[in-house]
PDB file of N, CA, C, O and CB in Angstrom:
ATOM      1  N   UNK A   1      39.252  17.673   4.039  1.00  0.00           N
ATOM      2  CA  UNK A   1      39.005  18.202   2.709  1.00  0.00           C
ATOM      3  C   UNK A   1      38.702  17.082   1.721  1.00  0.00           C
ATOM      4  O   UNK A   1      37.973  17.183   0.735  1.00  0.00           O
ATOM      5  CB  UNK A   1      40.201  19.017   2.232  1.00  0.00           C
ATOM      6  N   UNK A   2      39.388  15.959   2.139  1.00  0.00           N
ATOM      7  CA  UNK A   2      39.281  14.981   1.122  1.00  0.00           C
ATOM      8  C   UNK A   2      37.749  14.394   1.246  1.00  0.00           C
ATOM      9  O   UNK A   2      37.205  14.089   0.185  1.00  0.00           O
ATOM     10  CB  UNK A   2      40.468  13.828   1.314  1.00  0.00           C
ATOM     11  N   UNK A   3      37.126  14.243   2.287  1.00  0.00           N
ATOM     12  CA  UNK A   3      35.875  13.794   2.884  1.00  0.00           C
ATOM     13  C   UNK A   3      34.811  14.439   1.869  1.00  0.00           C
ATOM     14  O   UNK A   3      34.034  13.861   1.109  1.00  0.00           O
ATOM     15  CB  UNK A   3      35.699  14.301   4.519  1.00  0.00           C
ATOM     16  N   UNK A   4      35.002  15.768   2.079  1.00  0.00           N
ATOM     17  CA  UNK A   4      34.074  16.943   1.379  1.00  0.00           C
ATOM     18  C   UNK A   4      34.447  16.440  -0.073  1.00  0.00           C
ATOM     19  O   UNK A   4      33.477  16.073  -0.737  1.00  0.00           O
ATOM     20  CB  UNK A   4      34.545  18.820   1.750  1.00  0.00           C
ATOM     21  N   UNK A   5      35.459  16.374  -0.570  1.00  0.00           N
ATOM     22  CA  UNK A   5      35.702  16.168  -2.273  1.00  0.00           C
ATOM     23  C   UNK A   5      34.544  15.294  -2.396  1.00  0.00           C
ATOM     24  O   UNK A   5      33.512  15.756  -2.884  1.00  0.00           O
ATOM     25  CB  UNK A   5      37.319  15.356  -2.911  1.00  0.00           C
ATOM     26  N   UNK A   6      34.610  13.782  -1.913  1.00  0.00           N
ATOM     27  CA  UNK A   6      34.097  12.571  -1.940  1.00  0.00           C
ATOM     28  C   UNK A   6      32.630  12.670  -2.125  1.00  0.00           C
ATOM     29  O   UNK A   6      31.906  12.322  -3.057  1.00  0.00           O
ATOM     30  CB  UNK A   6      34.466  11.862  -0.790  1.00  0.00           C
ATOM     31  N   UNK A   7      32.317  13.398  -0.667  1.00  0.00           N
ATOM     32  CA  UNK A   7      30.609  13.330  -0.696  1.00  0.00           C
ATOM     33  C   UNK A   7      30.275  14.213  -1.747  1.00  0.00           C
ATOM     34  O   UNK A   7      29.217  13.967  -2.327  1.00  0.00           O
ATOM     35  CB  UNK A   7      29.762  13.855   0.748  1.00  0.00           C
ATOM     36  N   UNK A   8      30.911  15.149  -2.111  1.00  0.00           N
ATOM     37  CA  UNK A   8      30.067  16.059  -3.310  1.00  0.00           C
ATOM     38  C   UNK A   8      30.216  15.125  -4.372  1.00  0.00           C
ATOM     39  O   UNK A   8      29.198  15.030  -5.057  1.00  0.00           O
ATOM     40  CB  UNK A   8      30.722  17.707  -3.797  1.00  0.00           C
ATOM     41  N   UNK A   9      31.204  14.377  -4.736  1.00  0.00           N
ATOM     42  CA  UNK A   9      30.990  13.471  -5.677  1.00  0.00           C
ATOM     43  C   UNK A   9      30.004  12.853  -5.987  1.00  0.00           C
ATOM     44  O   UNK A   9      29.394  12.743  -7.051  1.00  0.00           O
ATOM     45  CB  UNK A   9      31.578  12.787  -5.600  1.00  0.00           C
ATOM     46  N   UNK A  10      29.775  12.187  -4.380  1.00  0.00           N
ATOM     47  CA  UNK A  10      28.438  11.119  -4.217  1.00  0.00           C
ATOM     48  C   UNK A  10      27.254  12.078  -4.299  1.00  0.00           C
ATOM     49  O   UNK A  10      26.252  11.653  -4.874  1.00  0.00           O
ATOM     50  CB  UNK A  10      28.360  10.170  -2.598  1.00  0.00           C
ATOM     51  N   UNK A  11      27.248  12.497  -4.129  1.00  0.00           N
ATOM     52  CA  UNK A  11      25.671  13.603  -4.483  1.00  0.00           C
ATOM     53  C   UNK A  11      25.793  14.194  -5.613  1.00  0.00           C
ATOM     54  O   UNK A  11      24.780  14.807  -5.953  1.00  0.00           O
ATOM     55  CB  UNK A  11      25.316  14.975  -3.452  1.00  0.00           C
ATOM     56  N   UNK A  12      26.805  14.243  -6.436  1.00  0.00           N
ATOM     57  CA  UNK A  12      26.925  14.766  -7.873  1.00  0.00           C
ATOM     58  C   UNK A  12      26.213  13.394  -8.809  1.00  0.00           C
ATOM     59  O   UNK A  12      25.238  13.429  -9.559  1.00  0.00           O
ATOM     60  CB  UNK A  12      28.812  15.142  -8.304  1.00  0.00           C
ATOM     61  N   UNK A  13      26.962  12.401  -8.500  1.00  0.00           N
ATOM     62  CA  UNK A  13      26.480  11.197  -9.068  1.00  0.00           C
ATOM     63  C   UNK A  13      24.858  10.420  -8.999  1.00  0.00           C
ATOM     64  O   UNK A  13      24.194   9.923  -9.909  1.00  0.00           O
ATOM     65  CB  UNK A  13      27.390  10.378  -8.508  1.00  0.00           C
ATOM     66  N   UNK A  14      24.493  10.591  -7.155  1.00  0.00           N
ATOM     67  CA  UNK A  14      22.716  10.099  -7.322  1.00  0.00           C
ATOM     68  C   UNK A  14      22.171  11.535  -8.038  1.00  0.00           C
ATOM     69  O   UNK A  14      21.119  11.473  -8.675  1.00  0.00           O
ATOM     70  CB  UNK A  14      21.657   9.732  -5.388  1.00  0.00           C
ATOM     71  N   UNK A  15      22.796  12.662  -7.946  1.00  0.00           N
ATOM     72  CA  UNK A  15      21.244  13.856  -8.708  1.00  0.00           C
ATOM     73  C   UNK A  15      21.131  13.018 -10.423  1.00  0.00           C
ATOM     74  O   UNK A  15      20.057  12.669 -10.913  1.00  0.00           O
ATOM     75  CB  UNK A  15      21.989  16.489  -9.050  1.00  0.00           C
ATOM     76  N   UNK A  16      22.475  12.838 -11.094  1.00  0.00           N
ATOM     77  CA  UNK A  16      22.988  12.084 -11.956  1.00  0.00           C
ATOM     78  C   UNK A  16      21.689  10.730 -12.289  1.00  0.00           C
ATOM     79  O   UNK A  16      21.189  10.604 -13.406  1.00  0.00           O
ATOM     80  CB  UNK A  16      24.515  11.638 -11.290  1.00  0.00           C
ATOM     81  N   UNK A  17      21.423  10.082 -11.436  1.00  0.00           N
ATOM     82  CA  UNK A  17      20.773   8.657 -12.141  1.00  0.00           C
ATOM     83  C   UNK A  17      19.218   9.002 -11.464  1.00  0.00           C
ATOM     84  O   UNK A  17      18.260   8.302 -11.791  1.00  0.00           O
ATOM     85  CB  UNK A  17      21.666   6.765 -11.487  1.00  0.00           C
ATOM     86  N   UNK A  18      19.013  10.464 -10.218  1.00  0.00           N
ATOM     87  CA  UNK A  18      17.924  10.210  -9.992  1.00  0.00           C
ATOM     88  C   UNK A  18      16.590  10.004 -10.792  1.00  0.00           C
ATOM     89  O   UNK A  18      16.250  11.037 -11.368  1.00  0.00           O
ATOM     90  CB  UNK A  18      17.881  10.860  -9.364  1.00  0.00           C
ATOM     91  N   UNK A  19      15.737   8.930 -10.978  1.00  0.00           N
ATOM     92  CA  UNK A  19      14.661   8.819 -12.057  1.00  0.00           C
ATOM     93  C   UNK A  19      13.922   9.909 -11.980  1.00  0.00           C
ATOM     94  O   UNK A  19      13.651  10.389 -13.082  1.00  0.00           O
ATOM     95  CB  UNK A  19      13.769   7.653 -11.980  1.00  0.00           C
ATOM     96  N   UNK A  20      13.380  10.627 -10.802  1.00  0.00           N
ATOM     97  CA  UNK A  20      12.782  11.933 -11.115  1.00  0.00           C
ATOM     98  C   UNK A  20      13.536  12.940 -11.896  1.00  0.00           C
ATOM     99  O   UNK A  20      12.956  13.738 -12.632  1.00  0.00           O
ATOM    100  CB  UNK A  20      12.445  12.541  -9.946  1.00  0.00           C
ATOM    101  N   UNK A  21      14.701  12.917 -11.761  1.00  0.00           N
ATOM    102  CA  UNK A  21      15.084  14.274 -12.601  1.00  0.00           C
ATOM    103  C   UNK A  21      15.310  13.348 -13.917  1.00  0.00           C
ATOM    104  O   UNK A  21      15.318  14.013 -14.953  1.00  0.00           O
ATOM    105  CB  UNK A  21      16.674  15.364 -11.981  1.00  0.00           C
ATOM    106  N   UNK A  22      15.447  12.311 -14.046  1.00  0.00           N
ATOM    107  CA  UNK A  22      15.297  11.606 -15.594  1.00  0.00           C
ATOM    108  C   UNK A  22      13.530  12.361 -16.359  1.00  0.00           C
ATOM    109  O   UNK A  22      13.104  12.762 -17.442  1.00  0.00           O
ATOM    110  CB  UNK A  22      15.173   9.272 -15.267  1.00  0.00           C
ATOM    111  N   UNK A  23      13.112  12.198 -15.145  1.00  0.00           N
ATOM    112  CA  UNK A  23      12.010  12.130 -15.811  1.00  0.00           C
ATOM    113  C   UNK A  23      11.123  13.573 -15.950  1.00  0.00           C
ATOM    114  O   UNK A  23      10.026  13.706 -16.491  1.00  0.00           O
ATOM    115  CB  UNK A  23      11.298  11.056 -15.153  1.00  0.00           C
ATOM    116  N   UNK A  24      11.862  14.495 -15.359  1.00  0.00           N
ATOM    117  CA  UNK A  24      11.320  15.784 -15.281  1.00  0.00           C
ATOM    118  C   UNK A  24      11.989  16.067 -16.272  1.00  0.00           C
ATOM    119  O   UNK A  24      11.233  16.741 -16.972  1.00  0.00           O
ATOM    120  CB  UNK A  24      11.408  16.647 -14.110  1.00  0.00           C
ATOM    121  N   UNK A  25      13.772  15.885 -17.203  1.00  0.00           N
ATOM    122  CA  UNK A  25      14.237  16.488 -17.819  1.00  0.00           C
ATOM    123  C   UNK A  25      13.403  16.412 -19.219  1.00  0.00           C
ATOM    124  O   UNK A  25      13.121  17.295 -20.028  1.00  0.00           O
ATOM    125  CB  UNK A  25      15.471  16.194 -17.685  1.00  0.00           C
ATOM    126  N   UNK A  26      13.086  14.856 -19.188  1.00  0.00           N
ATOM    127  CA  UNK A  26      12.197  14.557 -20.600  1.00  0.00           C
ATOM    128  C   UNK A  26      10.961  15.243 -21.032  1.00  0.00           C
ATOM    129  O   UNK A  26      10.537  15.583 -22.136  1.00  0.00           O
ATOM    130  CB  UNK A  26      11.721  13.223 -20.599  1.00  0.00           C
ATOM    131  N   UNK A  27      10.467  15.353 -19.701  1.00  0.00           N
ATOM    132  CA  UNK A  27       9.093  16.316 -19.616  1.00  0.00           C
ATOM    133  C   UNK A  27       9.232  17.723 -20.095  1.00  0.00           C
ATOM    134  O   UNK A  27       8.272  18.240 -20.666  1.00  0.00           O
ATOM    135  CB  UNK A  27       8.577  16.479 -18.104  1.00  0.00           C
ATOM    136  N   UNK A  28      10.377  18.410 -19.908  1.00  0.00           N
ATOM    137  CA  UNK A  28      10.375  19.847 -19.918  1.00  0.00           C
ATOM    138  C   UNK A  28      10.302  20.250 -21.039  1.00  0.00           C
ATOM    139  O   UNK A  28       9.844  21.392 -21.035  1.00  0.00           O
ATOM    140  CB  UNK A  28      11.350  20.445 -19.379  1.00  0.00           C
ATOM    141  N   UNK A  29      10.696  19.611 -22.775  1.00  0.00           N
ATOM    142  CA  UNK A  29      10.115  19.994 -23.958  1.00  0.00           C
ATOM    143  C   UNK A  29       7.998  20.114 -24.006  1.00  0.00           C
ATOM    144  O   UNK A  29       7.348  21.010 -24.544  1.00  0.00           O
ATOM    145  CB  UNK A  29      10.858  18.701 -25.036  1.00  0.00           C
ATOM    146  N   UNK A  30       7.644  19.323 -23.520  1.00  0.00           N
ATOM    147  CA  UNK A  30       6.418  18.840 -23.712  1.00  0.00           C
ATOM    148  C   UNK A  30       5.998  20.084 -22.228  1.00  0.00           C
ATOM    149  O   UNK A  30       5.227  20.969 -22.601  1.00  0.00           O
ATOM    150  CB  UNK A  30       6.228  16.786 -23.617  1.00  0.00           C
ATOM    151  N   UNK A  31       6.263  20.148 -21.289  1.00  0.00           N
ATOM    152  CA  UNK A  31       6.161  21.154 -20.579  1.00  0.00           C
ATOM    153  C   UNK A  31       5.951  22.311 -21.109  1.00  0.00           C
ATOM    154  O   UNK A  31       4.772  22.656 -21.033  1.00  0.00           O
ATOM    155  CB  UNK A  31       7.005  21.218 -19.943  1.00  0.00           C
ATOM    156  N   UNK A  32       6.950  23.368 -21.843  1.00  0.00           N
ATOM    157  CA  UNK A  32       7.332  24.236 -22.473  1.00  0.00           C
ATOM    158  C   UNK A  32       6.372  24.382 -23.782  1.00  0.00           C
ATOM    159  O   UNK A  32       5.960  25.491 -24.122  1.00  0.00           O
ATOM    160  CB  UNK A  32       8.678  24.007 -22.641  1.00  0.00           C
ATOM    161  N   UNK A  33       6.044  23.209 -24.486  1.00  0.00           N
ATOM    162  CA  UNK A  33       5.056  23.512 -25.252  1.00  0.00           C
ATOM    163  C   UNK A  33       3.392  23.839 -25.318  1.00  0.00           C
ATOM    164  O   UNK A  33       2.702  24.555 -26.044  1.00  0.00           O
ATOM    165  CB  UNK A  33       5.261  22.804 -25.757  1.00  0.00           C
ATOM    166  N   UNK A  34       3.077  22.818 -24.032  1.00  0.00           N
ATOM    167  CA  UNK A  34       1.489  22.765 -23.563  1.00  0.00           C
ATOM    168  C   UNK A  34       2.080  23.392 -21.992  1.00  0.00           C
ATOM    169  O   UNK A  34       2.655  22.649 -21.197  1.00  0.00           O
ATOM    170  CB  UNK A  34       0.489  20.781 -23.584  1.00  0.00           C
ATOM    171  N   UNK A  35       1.827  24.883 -21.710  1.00  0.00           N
ATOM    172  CA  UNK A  35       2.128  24.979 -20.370  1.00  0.00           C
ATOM    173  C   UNK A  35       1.155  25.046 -19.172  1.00  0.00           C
ATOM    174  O   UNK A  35       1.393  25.241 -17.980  1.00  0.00           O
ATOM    175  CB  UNK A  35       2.810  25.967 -20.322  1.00  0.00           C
ATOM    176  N   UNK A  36      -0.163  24.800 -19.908  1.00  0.00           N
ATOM    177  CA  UNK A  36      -1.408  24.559 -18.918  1.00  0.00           C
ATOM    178  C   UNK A  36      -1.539  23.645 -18.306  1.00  0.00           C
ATOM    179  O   UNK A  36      -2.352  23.654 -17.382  1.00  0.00           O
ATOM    180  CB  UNK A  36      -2.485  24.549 -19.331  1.00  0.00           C
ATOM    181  N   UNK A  37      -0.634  22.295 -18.657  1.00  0.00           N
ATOM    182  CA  UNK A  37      -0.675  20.896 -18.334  1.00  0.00           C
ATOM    183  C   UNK A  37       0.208  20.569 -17.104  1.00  0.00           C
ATOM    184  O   UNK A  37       1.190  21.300 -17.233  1.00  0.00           O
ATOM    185  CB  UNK A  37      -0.235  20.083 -19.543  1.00  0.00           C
ATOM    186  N   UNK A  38       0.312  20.025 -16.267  1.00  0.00           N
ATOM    187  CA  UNK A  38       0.605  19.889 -15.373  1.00  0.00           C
ATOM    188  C   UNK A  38       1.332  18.618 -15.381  1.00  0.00           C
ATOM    189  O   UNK A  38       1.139  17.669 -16.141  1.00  0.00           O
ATOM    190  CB  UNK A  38      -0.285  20.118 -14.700  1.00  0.00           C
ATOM    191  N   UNK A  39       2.571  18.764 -14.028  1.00  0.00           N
ATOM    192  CA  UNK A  39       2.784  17.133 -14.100  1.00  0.00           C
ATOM    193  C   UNK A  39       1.875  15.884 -13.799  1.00  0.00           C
ATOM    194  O   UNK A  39       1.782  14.735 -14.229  1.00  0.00           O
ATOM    195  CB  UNK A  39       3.735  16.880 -13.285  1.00  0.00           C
ATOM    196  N   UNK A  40       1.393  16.485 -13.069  1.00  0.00           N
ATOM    197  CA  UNK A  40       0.216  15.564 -12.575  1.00  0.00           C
ATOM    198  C   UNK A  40      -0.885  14.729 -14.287  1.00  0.00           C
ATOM    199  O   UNK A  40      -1.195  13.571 -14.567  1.00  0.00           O
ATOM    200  CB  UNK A  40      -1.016  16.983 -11.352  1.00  0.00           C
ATOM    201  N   UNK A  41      -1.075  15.819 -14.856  1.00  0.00           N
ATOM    202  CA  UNK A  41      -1.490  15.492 -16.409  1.00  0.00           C
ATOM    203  C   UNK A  41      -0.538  14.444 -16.762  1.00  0.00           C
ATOM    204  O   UNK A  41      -0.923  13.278 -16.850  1.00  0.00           O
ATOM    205  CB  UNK A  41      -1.359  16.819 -17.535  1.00  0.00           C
ATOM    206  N   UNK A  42       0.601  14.752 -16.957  1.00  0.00           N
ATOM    207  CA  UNK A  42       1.547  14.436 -18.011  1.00  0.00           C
ATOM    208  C   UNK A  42       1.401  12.133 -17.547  1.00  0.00           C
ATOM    209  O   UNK A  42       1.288  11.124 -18.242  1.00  0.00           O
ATOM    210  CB  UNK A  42       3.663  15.668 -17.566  1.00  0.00           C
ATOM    211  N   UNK A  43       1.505  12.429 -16.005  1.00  0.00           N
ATOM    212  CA  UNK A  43       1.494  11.113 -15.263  1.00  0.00           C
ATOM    213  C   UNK A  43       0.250  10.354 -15.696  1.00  0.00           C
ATOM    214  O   UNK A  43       0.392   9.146 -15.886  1.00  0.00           O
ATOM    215  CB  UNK A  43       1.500  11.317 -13.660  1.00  0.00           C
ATOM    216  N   UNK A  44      -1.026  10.929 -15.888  1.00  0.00           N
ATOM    217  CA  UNK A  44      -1.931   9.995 -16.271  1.00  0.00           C
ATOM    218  C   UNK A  44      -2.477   9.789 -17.565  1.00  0.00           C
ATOM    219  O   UNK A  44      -3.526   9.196 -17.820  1.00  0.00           O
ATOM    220  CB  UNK A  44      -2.808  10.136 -15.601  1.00  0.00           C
ATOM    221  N   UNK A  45      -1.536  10.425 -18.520  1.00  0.00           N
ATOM    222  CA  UNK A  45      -1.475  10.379 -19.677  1.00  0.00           C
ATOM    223  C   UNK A  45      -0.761   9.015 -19.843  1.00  0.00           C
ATOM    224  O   UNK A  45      -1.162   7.981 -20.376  1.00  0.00           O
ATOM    225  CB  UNK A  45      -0.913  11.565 -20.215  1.00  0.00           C
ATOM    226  N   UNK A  46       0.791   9.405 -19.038  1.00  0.00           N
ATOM    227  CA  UNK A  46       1.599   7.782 -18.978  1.00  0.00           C
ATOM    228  C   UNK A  46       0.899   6.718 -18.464  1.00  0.00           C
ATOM    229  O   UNK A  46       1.197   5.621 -18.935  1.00  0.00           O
ATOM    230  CB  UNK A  46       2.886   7.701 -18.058  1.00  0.00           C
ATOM    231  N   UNK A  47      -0.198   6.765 -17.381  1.00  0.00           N
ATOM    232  CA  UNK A  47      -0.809   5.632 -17.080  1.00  0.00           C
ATOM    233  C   UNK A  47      -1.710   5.005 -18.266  1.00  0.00           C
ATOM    234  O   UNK A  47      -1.779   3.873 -18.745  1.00  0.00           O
ATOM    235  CB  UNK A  47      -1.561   5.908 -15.896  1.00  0.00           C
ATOM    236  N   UNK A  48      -2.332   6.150 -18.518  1.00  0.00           N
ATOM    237  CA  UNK A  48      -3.470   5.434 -20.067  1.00  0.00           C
ATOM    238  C   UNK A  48      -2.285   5.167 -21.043  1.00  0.00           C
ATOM    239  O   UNK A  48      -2.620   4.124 -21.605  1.00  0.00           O
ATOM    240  CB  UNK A  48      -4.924   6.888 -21.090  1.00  0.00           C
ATOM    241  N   UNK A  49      -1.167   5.524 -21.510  1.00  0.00           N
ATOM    242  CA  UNK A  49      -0.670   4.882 -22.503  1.00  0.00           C
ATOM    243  C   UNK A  49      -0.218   3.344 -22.441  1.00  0.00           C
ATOM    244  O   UNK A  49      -0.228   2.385 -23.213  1.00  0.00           O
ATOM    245  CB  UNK A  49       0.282   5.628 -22.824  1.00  0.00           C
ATOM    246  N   UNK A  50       0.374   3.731 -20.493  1.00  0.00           N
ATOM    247  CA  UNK A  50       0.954   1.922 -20.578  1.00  0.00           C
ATOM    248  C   UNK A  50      -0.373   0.898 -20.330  1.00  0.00           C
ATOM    249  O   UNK A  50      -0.166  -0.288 -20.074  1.00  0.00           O
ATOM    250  CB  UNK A  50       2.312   1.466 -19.015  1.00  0.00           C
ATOM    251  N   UNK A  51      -1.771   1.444 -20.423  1.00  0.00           N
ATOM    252  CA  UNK A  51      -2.805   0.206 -20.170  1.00  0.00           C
ATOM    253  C   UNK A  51      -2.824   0.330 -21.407  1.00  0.00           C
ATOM    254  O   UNK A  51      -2.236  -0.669 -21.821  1.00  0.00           O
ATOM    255  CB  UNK A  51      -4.255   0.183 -19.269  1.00  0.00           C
ATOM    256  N   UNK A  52      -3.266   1.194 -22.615  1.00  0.00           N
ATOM    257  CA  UNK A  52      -3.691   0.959 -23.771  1.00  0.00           C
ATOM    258  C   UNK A  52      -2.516   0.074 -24.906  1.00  0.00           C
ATOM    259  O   UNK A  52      -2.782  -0.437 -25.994  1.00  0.00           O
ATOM    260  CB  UNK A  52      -4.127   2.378 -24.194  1.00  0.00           C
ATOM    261  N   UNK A  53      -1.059   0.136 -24.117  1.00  0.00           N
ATOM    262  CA  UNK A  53      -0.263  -0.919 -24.702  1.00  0.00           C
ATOM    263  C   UNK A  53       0.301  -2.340 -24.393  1.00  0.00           C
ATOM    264  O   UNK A  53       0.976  -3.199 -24.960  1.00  0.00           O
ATOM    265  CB  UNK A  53       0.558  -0.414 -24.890  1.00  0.00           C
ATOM    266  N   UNK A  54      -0.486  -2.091 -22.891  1.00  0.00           N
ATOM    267  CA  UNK A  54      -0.819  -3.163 -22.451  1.00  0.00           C
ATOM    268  C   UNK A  54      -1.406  -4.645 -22.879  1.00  0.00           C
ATOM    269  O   UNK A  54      -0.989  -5.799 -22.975  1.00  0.00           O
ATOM    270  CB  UNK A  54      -1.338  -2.736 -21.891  1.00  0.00           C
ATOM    271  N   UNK A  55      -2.886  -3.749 -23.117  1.00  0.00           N
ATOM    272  CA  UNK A  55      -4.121  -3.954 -23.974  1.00  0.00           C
ATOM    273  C   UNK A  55      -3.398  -4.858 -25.430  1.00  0.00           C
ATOM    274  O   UNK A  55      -3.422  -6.037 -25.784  1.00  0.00           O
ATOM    275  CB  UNK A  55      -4.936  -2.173 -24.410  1.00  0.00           C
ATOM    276  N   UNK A  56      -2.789  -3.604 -25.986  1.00  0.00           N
ATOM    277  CA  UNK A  56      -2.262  -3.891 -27.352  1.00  0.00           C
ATOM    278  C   UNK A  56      -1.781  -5.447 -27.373  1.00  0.00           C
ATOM    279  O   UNK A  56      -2.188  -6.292 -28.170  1.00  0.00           O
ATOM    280  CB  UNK A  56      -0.987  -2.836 -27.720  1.00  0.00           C
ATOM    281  N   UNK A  57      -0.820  -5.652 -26.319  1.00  0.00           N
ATOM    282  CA  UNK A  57       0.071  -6.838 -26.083  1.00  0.00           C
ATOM    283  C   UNK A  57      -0.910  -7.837 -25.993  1.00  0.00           C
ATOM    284  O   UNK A  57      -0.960  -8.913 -26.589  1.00  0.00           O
ATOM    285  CB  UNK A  57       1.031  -6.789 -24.801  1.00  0.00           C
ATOM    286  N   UNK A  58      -1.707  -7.336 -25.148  1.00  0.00           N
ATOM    287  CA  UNK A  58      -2.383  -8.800 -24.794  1.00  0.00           C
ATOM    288  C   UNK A  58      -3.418  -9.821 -25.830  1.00  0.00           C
ATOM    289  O   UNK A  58      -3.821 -10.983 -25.776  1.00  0.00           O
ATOM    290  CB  UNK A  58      -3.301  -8.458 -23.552  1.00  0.00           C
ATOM    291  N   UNK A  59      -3.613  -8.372 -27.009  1.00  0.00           N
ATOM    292  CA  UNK A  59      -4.511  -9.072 -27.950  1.00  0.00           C
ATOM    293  C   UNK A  59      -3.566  -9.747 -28.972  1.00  0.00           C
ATOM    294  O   UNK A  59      -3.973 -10.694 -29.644  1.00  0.00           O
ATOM    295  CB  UNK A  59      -5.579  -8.053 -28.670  1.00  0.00           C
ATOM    296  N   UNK A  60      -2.212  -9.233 -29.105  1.00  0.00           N
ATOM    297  CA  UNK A  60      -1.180  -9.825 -29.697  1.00  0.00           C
ATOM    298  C   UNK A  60      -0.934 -10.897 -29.376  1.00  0.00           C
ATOM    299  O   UNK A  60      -0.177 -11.495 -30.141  1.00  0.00           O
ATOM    300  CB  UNK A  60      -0.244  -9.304 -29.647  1.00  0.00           C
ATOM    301  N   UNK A  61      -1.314 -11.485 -28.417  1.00  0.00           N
ATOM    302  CA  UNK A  61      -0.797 -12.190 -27.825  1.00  0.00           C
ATOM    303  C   UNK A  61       0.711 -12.841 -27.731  1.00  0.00           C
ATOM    304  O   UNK A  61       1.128 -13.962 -28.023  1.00  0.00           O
ATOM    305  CB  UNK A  61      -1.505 -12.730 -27.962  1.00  0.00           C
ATOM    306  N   UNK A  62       1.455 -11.483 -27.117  1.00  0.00           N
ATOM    307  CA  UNK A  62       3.458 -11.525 -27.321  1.00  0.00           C
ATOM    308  C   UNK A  62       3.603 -11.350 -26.001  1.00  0.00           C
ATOM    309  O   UNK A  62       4.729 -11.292 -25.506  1.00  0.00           O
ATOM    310  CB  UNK A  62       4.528 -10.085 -28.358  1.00  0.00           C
TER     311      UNK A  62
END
C-alpha cells in the first residue's frame, strides 16, 4: 500500500512540472478565444515571435 501511495505521488508531481501541460494550460485562454486556431498555429506564431526578438536583440546589440 505504501508503494502505491508513493508512485501516485511521483506521477502527481511529473503531470505537475510537465512543460506540455505548462504549456497547454497557458494556451487554453487564447484557445477559448480564437477557436479556429490550432495548436499547431499557436507554435508558429511562437517561432516567428522568438526570430523577430531575436532579430530585435541582435540589432541592439545586447
Amino acid at each position: 500500500m505504501l508503494y502505491g501511495t508513493l508512485l501516485e505521488l511521483l506521477t502527481r508531481a511529473q503531470t505537475l512540472v510537465d512543460p506540455s501541460n505548462i504549456a497547454i494550460r497557458l494556451l487554453e485562454p487564447l484557445k477559448t478565444e480564437f477557436p479556429i486556431l490550432s495548436y499547431a498555429d499557436f507554435y508558429l506564431v511562437t517561432y516567428f515571435l522568438s526570430l523577430v526578438f531575436l532579430r530585435l536583440m541582435l540589432c541592439l546589440g545586447a
